[in-house]
VORO-56682 format. One record per residue (C-alpha): x, y negated, z negated. Coordinates in Angstrom, 1 decimal. Example, Ala and Ser with C-alpha at 12.3 -4.5 7.8 and 13.67 -1.06 7.14 Angstrom:
<rs>
<r><x>12.3</x><y>4.5</y><z>-7.8</z></r>
<r><x>13.7</x><y>1.1</y><z>-7.1</z></r>
</rs>
This chain:
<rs>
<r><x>167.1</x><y>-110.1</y><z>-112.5</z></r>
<r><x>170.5</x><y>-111.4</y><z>-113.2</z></r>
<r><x>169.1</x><y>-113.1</y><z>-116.5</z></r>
<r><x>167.9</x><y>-109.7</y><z>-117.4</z></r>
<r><x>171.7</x><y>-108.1</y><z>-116.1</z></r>
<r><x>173.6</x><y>-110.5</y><z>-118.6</z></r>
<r><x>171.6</x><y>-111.5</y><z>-121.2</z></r>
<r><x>170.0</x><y>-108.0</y><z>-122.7</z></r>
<r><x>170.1</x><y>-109.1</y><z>-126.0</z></r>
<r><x>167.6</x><y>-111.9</y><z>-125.5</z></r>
<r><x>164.9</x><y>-109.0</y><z>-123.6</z></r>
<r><x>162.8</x><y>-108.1</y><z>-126.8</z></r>
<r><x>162.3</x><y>-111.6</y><z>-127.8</z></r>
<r><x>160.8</x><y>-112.5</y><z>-124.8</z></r>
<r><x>159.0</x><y>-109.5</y><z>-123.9</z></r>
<r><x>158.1</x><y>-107.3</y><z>-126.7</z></r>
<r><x>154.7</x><y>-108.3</y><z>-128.2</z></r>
<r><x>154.5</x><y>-105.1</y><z>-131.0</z></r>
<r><x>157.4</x><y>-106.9</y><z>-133.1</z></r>
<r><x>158.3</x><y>-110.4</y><z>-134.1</z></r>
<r><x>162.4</x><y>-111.2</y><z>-133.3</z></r>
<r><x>164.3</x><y>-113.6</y><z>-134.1</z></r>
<r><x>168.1</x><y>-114.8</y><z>-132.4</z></r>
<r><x>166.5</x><y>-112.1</y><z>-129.4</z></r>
<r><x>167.2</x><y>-108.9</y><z>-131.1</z></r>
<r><x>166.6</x><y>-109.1</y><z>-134.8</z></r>
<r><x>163.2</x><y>-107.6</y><z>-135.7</z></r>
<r><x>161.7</x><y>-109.7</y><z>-138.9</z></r>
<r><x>161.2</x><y>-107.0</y><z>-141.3</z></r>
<r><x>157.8</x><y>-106.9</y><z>-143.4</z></r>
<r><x>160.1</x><y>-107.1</y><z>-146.5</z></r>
<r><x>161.8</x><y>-110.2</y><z>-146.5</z></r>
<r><x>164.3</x><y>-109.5</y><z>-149.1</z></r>
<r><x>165.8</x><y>-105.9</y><z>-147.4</z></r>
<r><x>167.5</x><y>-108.2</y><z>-144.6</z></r>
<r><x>171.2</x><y>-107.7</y><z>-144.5</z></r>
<r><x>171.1</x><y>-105.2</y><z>-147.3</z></r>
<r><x>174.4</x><y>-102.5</y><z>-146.7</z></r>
<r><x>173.8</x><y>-99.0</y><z>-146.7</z></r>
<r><x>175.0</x><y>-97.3</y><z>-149.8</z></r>
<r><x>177.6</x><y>-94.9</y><z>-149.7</z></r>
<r><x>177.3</x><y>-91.1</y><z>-150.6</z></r>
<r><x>180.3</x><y>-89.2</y><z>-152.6</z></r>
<r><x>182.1</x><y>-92.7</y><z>-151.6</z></r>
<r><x>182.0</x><y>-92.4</y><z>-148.3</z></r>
<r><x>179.6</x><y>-94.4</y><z>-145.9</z></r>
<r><x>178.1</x><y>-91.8</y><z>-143.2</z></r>
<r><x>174.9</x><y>-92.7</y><z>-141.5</z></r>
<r><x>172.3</x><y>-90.5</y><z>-140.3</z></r>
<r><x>171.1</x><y>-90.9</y><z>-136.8</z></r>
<r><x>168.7</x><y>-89.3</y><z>-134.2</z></r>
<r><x>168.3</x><y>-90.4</y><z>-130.5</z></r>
<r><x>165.4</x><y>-89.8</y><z>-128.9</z></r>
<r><x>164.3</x><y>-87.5</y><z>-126.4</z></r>
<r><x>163.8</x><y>-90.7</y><z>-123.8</z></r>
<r><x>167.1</x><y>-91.6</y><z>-124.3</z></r>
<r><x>168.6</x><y>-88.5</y><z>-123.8</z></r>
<r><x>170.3</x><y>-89.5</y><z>-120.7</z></r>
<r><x>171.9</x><y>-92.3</y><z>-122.6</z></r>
<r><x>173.9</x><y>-90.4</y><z>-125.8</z></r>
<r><x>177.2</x><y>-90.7</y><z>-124.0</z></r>
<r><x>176.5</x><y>-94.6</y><z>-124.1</z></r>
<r><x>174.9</x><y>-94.6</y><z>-127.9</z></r>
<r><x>178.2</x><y>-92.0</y><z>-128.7</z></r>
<r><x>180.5</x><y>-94.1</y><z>-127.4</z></r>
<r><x>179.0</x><y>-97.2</y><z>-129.7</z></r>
<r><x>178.9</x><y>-95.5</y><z>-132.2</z></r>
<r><x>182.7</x><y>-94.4</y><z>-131.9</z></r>
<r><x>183.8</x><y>-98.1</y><z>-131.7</z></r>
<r><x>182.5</x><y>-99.1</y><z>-135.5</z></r>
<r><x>183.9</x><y>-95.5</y><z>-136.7</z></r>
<r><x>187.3</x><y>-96.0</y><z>-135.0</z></r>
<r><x>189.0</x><y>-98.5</y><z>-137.2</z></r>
<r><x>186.3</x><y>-98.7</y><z>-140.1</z></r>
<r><x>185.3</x><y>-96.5</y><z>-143.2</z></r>
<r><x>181.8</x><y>-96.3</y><z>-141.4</z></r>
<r><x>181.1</x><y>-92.9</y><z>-139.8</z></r>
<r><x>177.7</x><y>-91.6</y><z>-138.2</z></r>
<r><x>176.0</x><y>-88.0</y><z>-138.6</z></r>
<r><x>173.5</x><y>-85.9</y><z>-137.2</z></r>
<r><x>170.5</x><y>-86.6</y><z>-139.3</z></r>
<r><x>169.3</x><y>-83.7</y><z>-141.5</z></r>
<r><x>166.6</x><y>-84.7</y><z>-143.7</z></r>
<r><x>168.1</x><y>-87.8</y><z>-144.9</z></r>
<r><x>165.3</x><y>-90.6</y><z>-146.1</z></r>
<r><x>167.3</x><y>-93.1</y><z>-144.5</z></r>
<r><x>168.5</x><y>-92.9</y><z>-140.9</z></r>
<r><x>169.2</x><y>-94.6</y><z>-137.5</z></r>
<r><x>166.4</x><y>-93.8</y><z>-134.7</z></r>
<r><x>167.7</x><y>-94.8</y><z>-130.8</z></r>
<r><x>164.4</x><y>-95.5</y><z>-129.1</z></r>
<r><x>163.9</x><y>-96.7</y><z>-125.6</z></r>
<r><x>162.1</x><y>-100.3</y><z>-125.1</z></r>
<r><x>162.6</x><y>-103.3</y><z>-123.0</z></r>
<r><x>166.4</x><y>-104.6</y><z>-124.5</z></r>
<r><x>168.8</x><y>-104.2</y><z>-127.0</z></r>
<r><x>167.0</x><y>-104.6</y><z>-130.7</z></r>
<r><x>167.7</x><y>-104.3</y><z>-134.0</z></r>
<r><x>166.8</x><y>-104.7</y><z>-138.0</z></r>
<r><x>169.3</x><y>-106.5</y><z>-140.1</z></r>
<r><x>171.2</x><y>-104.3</y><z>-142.9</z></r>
<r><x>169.1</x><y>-101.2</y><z>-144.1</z></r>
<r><x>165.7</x><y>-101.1</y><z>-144.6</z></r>
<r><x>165.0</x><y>-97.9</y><z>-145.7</z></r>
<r><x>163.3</x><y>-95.1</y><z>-144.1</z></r>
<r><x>163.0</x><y>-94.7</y><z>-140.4</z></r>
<r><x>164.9</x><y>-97.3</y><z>-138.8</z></r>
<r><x>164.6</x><y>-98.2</y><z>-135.0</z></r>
<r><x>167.7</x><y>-99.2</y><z>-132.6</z></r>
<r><x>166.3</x><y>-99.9</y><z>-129.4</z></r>
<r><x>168.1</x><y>-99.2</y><z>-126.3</z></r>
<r><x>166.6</x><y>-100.8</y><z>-122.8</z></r>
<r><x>167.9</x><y>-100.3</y><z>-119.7</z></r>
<r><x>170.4</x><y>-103.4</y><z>-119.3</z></r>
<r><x>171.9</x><y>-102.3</y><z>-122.5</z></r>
<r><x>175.6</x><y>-101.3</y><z>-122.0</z></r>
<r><x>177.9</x><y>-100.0</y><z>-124.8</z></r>
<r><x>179.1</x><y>-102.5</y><z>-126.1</z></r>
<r><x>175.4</x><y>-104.3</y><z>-126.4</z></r>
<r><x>174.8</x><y>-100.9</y><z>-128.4</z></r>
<r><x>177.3</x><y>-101.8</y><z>-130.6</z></r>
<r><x>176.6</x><y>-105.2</y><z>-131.1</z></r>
<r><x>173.3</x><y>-103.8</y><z>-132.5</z></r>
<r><x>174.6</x><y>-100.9</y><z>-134.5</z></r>
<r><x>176.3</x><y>-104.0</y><z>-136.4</z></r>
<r><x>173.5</x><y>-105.6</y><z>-137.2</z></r>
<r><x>171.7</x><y>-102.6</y><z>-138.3</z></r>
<r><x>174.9</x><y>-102.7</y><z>-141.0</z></r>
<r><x>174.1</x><y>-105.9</y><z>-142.1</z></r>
<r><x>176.1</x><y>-107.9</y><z>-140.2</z></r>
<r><x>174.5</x><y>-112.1</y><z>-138.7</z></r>
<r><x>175.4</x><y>-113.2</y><z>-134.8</z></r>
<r><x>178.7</x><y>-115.0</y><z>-135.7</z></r>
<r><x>177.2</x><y>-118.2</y><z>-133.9</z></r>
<r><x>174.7</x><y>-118.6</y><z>-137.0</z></r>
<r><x>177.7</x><y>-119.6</y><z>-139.0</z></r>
<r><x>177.4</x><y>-122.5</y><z>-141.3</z></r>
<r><x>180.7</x><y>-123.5</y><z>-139.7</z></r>
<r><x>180.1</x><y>-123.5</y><z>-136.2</z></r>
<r><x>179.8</x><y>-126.8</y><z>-135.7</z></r>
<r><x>184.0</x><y>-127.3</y><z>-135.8</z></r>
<r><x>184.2</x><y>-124.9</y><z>-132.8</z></r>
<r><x>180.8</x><y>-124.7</y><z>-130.7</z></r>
<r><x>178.6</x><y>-127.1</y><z>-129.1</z></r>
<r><x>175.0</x><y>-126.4</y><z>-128.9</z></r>
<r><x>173.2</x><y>-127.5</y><z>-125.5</z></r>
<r><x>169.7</x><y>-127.7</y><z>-126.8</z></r>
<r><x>168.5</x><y>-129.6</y><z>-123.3</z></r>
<r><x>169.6</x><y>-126.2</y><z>-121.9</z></r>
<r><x>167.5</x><y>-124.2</y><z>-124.0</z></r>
<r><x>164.0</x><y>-122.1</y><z>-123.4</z></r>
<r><x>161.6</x><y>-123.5</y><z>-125.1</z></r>
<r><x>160.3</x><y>-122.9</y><z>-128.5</z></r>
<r><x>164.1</x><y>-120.7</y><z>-128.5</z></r>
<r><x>165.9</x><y>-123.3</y><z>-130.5</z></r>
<r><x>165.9</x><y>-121.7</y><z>-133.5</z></r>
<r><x>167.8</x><y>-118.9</y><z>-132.3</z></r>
<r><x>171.0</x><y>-121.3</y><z>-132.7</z></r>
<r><x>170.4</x><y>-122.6</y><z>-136.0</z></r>
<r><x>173.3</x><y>-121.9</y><z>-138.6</z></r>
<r><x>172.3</x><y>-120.2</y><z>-141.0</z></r>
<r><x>173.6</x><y>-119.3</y><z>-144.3</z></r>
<r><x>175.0</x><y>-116.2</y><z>-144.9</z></r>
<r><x>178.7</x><y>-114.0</y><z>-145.8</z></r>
<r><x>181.9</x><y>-115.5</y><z>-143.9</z></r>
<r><x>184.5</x><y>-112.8</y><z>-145.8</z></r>
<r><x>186.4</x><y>-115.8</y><z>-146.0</z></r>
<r><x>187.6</x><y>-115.3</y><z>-142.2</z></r>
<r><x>188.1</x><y>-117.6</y><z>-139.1</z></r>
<r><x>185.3</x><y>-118.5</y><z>-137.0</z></r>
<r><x>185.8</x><y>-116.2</y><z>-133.6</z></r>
<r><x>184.2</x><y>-117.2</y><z>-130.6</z></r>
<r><x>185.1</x><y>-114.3</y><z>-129.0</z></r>
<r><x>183.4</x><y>-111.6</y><z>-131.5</z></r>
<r><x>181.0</x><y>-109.3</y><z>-130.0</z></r>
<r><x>178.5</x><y>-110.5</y><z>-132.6</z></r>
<r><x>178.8</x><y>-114.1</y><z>-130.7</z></r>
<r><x>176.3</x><y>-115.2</y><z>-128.5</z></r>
<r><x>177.3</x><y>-115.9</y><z>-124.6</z></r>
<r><x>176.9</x><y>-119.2</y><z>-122.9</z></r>
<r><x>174.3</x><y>-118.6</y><z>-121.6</z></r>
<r><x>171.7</x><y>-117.1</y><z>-124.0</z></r>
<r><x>168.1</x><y>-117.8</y><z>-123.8</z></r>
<r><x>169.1</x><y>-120.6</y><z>-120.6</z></r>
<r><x>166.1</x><y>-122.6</y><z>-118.8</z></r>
<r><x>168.0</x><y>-123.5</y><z>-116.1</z></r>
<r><x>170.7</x><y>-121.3</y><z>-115.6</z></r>
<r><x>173.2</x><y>-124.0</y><z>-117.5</z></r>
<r><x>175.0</x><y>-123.2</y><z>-120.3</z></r>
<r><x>173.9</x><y>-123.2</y><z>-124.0</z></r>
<r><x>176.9</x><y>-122.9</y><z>-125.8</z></r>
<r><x>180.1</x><y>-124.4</y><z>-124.9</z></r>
<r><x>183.4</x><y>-124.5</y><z>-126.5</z></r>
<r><x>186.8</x><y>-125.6</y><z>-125.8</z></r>
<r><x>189.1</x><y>-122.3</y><z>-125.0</z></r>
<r><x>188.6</x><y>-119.0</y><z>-124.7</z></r>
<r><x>185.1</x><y>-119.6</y><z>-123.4</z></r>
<r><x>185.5</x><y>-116.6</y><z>-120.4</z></r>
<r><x>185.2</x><y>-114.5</y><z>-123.3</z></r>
<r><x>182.5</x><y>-115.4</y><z>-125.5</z></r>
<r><x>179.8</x><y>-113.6</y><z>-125.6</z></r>
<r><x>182.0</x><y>-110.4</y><z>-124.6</z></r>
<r><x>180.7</x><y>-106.8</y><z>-125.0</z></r>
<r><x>183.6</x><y>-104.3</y><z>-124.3</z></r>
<r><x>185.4</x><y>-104.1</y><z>-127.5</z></r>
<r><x>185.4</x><y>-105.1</y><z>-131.5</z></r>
<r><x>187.9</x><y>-108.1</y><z>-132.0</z></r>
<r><x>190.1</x><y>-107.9</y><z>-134.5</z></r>
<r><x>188.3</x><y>-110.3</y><z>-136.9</z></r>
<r><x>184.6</x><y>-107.9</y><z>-136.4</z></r>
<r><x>186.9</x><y>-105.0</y><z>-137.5</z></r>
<r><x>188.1</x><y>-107.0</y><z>-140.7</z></r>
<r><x>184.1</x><y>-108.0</y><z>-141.5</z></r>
<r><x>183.0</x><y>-104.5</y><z>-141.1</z></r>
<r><x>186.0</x><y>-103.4</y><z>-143.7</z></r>
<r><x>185.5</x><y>-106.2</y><z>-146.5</z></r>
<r><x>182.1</x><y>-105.7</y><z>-146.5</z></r>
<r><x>181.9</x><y>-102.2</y><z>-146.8</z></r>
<r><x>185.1</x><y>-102.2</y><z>-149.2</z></r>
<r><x>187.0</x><y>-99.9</y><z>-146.7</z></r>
<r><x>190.9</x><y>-101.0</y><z>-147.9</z></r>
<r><x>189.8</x><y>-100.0</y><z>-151.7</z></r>
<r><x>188.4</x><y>-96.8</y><z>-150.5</z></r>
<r><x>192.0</x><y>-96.0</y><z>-148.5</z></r>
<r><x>193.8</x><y>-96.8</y><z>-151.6</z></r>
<r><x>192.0</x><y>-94.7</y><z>-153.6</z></r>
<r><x>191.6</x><y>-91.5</y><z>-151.1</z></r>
<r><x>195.7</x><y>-92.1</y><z>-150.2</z></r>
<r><x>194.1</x><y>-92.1</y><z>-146.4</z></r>
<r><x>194.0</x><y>-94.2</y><z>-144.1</z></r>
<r><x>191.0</x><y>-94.8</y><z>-142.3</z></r>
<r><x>191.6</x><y>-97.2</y><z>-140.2</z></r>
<r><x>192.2</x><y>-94.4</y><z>-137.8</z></r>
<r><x>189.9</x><y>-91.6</y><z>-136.5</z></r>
<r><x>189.3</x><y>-88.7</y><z>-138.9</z></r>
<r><x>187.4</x><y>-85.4</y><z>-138.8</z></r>
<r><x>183.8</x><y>-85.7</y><z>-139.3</z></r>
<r><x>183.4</x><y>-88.9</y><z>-137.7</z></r>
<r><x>182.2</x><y>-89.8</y><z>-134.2</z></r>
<r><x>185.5</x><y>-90.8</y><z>-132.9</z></r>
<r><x>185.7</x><y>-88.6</y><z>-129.7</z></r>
<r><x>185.0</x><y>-88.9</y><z>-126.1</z></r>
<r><x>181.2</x><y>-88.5</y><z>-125.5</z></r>
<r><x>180.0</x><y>-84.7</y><z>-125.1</z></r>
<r><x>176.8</x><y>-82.8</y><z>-123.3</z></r>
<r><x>175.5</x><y>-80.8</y><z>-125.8</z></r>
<r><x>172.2</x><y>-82.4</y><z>-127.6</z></r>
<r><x>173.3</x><y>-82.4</y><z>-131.2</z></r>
<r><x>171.4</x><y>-85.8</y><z>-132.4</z></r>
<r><x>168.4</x><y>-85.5</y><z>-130.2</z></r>
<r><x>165.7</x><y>-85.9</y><z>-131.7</z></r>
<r><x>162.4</x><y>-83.5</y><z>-131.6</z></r>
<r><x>159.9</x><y>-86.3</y><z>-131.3</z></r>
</rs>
Protein backbone atom coordinates (compact mmCIF):
# COMPACT_ATOMS: atom_id res chain seq x y z
CA UNK A 1 0.00 0.00 0.00
CA UNK A 2 2.77 2.44 0.64
CA UNK A 3 4.29 1.43 -2.93
CA UNK A 4 0.98 2.28 -4.28
CA UNK A 5 0.89 5.76 -1.78
CA UNK A 6 4.34 6.99 -3.35
CA UNK A 7 4.85 5.58 -6.51
CA UNK A 8 1.37 6.33 -8.56
CA UNK A 9 3.01 6.87 -11.59
CA UNK A 10 4.28 3.33 -11.92
CA UNK A 11 0.27 1.89 -11.13
CA UNK A 12 -0.88 1.50 -14.97
CA UNK A 13 2.21 -0.30 -15.94
CA UNK A 14 1.77 -2.77 -13.59
CA UNK A 15 -1.83 -3.17 -13.45
CA UNK A 16 -3.62 -2.12 -16.45
CA UNK A 17 -3.92 -4.98 -19.04
CA UNK A 18 -6.29 -2.76 -21.80
CA UNK A 19 -3.06 -0.57 -22.78
CA UNK A 20 0.65 -1.22 -23.24
CA UNK A 21 2.95 1.64 -21.01
CA UNK A 22 6.06 2.32 -21.07
CA UNK A 23 8.37 4.43 -18.14
CA UNK A 24 4.79 3.47 -15.93
CA UNK A 25 2.56 6.02 -17.39
CA UNK A 26 3.16 6.52 -21.10
CA UNK A 27 0.58 4.69 -23.11
CA UNK A 28 2.40 3.37 -26.58
CA UNK A 29 0.20 4.92 -29.14
CA UNK A 30 -0.86 2.73 -32.21
CA UNK A 31 0.81 5.46 -34.31
CA UNK A 32 4.31 5.43 -33.69
CA UNK A 33 5.25 8.69 -35.27
CA UNK A 34 2.43 11.09 -33.22
CA UNK A 35 4.62 10.52 -29.95
CA UNK A 36 5.74 13.84 -28.58
CA UNK A 37 4.10 15.78 -31.37
CA UNK A 38 2.90 19.58 -29.70
CA UNK A 39 -0.40 20.77 -30.06
CA UNK A 40 -0.75 23.40 -32.57
CA UNK A 41 -1.79 26.71 -31.68
CA UNK A 42 -5.10 28.48 -32.75
CA UNK A 43 -5.06 32.49 -33.65
CA UNK A 44 -1.44 32.06 -31.96
CA UNK A 45 -2.40 31.15 -28.93
CA UNK A 46 -2.15 27.49 -27.43
CA UNK A 47 -5.61 26.66 -25.53
CA UNK A 48 -6.47 23.10 -25.02
CA UNK A 49 -9.73 21.58 -24.86
CA UNK A 50 -10.56 19.41 -22.03
CA UNK A 51 -13.53 17.38 -20.40
CA UNK A 52 -13.41 15.41 -17.04
CA UNK A 53 -15.53 12.89 -16.59
CA UNK A 54 -18.52 12.33 -14.72
CA UNK A 55 -16.32 9.61 -12.31
CA UNK A 56 -14.04 12.05 -11.69
CA UNK A 57 -16.21 14.64 -10.76
CA UNK A 58 -15.22 14.69 -7.20
CA UNK A 59 -11.68 15.23 -8.36
CA UNK A 60 -11.94 18.74 -10.72
CA UNK A 61 -10.63 20.80 -7.86
CA UNK A 62 -7.43 18.43 -8.10
CA UNK A 63 -7.42 18.26 -12.23
CA UNK A 64 -8.16 22.43 -11.94
CA UNK A 65 -5.47 23.00 -9.76
CA UNK A 66 -2.95 20.95 -12.35
CA UNK A 67 -4.07 22.38 -14.79
CA UNK A 68 -3.47 26.02 -13.22
CA UNK A 69 0.27 25.08 -12.52
CA UNK A 70 1.32 24.73 -16.52
CA UNK A 71 -1.04 27.90 -17.25
CA UNK A 72 0.52 29.96 -14.54
CA UNK A 73 3.87 30.93 -15.91
CA UNK A 74 3.48 29.43 -19.52
CA UNK A 75 1.69 30.45 -22.82
CA UNK A 76 -0.33 27.14 -22.43
CA UNK A 77 -3.97 27.66 -21.29
CA UNK A 78 -6.89 25.04 -21.02
CA UNK A 79 -10.68 25.41 -22.04
CA UNK A 80 -13.89 23.86 -21.66
CA UNK A 81 -14.14 21.58 -24.65
CA UNK A 82 -16.85 22.66 -27.28
CA UNK A 83 -16.67 20.61 -30.25
CA UNK A 84 -13.03 20.69 -30.76
CA UNK A 85 -11.56 17.44 -32.73
CA UNK A 86 -8.82 17.43 -30.51
CA UNK A 87 -9.12 17.50 -26.66
CA UNK A 88 -7.98 16.28 -23.20
CA UNK A 89 -10.45 13.49 -21.57
CA UNK A 90 -9.77 12.99 -17.40
CA UNK A 91 -10.84 9.38 -16.98
CA UNK A 92 -10.71 7.47 -13.80
CA UNK A 93 -8.35 4.12 -13.86
CA UNK A 94 -5.87 2.50 -11.61
CA UNK A 95 -2.87 5.49 -11.60
CA UNK A 96 -1.74 8.39 -13.19
CA UNK A 97 -1.40 7.78 -17.20
CA UNK A 98 -0.72 9.47 -20.13
CA UNK A 99 0.00 9.74 -24.14
CA UNK A 100 3.07 11.57 -25.15
CA UNK A 101 2.42 14.97 -27.22
CA UNK A 102 -0.98 15.09 -29.22
CA UNK A 103 -2.40 12.43 -30.81
CA UNK A 104 -5.29 13.67 -32.21
CA UNK A 105 -8.80 13.10 -31.40
CA UNK A 106 -10.05 11.88 -28.04
CA UNK A 107 -7.22 11.80 -25.82
CA UNK A 108 -7.27 10.05 -22.28
CA UNK A 109 -5.45 11.48 -18.97
CA UNK A 110 -6.16 9.04 -16.45
CA UNK A 111 -6.52 9.91 -12.90
CA UNK A 112 -6.44 6.94 -10.04
CA UNK A 113 -6.96 7.33 -6.72
CA UNK A 114 -3.16 7.85 -5.36
CA UNK A 115 -2.87 10.53 -7.92
CA UNK A 116 -2.31 13.92 -6.19
CA UNK A 117 -1.96 17.30 -8.08
CA UNK A 118 1.08 17.55 -8.79
CA UNK A 119 1.07 13.63 -10.29
CA UNK A 120 -1.75 15.31 -12.51
CA UNK A 121 0.50 17.71 -13.65
CA UNK A 122 3.28 15.64 -14.26
CA UNK A 123 0.93 13.89 -16.76
CA UNK A 124 -0.69 16.93 -18.33
CA UNK A 125 3.18 17.47 -19.35
CA UNK A 126 3.47 14.61 -21.03
CA UNK A 127 0.28 14.86 -22.84
CA UNK A 128 2.32 18.30 -24.23
CA UNK A 129 4.93 16.40 -25.42
CA UNK A 130 7.25 16.60 -22.82
CA UNK A 131 9.93 12.83 -21.85
CA UNK A 132 10.56 12.00 -17.89
CA UNK A 133 13.74 14.13 -17.48
CA UNK A 134 15.53 10.86 -16.26
CA UNK A 135 15.45 9.46 -20.04
CA UNK A 136 18.02 12.10 -20.82
CA UNK A 137 20.92 11.19 -22.97
CA UNK A 138 22.91 12.95 -20.32
CA UNK A 139 21.97 11.45 -17.20
CA UNK A 140 24.65 9.56 -16.75
CA UNK A 141 26.85 12.82 -15.34
CA UNK A 142 24.31 13.27 -12.53
CA UNK A 143 22.26 9.86 -11.74
CA UNK A 144 23.11 6.44 -10.96
CA UNK A 145 20.89 3.70 -12.04
CA UNK A 146 20.53 0.70 -9.46
CA UNK A 147 19.42 -1.96 -11.90
CA UNK A 148 19.94 -4.84 -8.93
CA UNK A 149 17.11 -2.71 -7.31
CA UNK A 150 14.84 -2.90 -10.14
CA UNK A 151 11.36 -5.07 -10.82
CA UNK A 152 11.88 -7.26 -13.20
CA UNK A 153 11.47 -7.06 -16.92
CA UNK A 154 11.17 -2.86 -15.69
CA UNK A 155 14.59 -1.96 -16.78
CA UNK A 156 13.73 -0.28 -19.70
CA UNK A 157 11.88 2.24 -17.96
CA UNK A 158 15.43 3.87 -17.20
CA UNK A 159 16.93 3.74 -20.45
CA UNK A 160 18.05 7.29 -21.84
CA UNK A 161 16.54 7.89 -24.54
CA UNK A 162 16.99 10.34 -27.20
CA UNK A 163 14.94 13.19 -27.33
CA UNK A 164 14.78 17.53 -27.06
CA UNK A 165 17.08 18.95 -24.12
CA UNK A 166 16.25 22.91 -25.05
CA UNK A 167 19.75 23.16 -24.43
CA UNK A 168 19.09 23.29 -20.52
CA UNK A 169 20.76 21.71 -17.33
CA UNK A 170 19.93 18.42 -16.33
CA UNK A 171 17.49 18.86 -12.98
CA UNK A 172 17.08 16.13 -10.73
CA UNK A 173 14.57 17.85 -9.04
CA UNK A 174 11.98 18.42 -12.00
CA UNK A 175 8.58 17.08 -11.51
CA UNK A 176 9.10 15.19 -14.85
CA UNK A 177 12.07 13.18 -12.79
CA UNK A 178 11.48 9.92 -11.60
CA UNK A 179 11.81 9.32 -7.59
CA UNK A 180 14.27 6.89 -6.04
CA UNK A 181 12.35 4.59 -5.68
CA UNK A 182 10.39 3.90 -8.87
CA UNK A 183 9.42 0.49 -9.92
CA UNK A 184 11.65 -0.94 -6.48
CA UNK A 185 11.84 -4.87 -5.79
CA UNK A 186 12.95 -4.52 -2.58
CA UNK A 187 12.02 -1.40 -1.26
CA UNK A 188 15.81 0.01 -2.06
CA UNK A 189 16.50 2.74 -4.08
CA UNK A 190 16.69 2.80 -7.90
CA UNK A 191 18.00 6.03 -8.61
CA UNK A 192 20.53 7.71 -6.61
CA UNK A 193 22.43 10.91 -6.90
CA UNK A 194 24.63 13.02 -5.01
CA UNK A 195 22.63 16.23 -3.58
CA UNK A 196 19.39 17.26 -3.63
CA UNK A 197 18.18 13.70 -3.58
CA UNK A 198 15.17 14.55 -0.76
CA UNK A 199 13.71 16.13 -3.65
CA UNK A 200 13.83 14.13 -6.55
CA UNK A 201 11.03 12.80 -7.65
CA UNK A 202 8.99 15.77 -6.15
CA UNK A 203 5.38 16.51 -7.06
CA UNK A 204 4.26 19.89 -5.52
CA UNK A 205 5.45 22.41 -7.90
CA UNK A 206 7.08 23.13 -11.61
CA UNK A 207 10.85 23.94 -11.12
CA UNK A 208 12.11 26.62 -12.67
CA UNK A 209 13.96 24.70 -15.42
CA UNK A 210 10.16 22.62 -16.36
CA UNK A 211 8.82 26.15 -16.64
CA UNK A 212 11.63 27.14 -19.18
CA UNK A 213 11.04 23.61 -21.24
CA UNK A 214 7.39 24.23 -21.45
CA UNK A 215 8.16 27.98 -22.85
CA UNK A 216 10.93 27.13 -25.57
CA UNK A 217 9.02 24.50 -26.81
CA UNK A 218 5.95 26.08 -27.22
CA UNK A 219 7.77 29.38 -28.40
CA UNK A 220 6.09 31.31 -25.44
CA UNK A 221 8.94 34.39 -25.13
CA UNK A 222 8.36 35.09 -29.09
CA UNK A 223 4.70 35.08 -28.58
CA UNK A 224 5.13 37.85 -25.54
CA UNK A 225 7.17 39.93 -27.76
CA UNK A 226 4.93 39.98 -30.38
CA UNK A 227 1.47 40.41 -28.21
CA UNK A 228 3.59 43.23 -25.97
CA UNK A 229 2.16 40.83 -22.94
CA UNK A 230 3.51 39.10 -20.73
CA UNK A 231 2.46 35.79 -20.12
CA UNK A 232 4.39 34.55 -17.85
CA UNK A 233 1.79 35.62 -15.47
CA UNK A 234 -1.99 34.66 -15.19
CA UNK A 235 -4.33 36.21 -17.71
CA UNK A 236 -8.10 36.15 -18.43
CA UNK A 237 -9.24 33.12 -20.11
CA UNK A 238 -6.89 30.90 -18.62
CA UNK A 239 -7.27 28.38 -15.71
CA UNK A 240 -5.28 30.29 -13.32
CA UNK A 241 -7.67 30.56 -10.38
CA UNK A 242 -8.46 28.77 -7.18
CA UNK A 243 -10.53 25.61 -7.97
CA UNK A 244 -14.52 26.29 -8.17
CA UNK A 245 -17.84 24.03 -7.66
CA UNK A 246 -19.67 24.60 -10.44
CA UNK A 247 -19.40 21.65 -13.24
CA UNK A 248 -18.24 23.62 -16.26
CA UNK A 249 -15.79 20.79 -17.96
CA UNK A 250 -17.77 17.78 -16.94
CA UNK A 251 -18.30 15.79 -19.25
CA UNK A 252 -21.89 14.10 -20.43
CA UNK A 253 -20.48 10.61 -20.89
Amino acid sequence: MQYIDSNPETLEELMNNDHAFVEGDQIVPDIRNAVGSPWLKADGLISLPYLISKELADRKDDILSALAMVSEHTCISFHNRTDEPDYLIFRRSHGCASHLGCIGGEQPVYIGPPCKVGNICHEVLHALGFHHEHTRLDHGKYITIVYQNIMKGMERNFKALNGQTFELPYDVTSILHYGSGFFSRNGLPTIITEGKEENMGQRKYMTELDIKRVRKMYNCDAKEAQGGTDLSHPKNGTITNAPSNNTTGLSTN
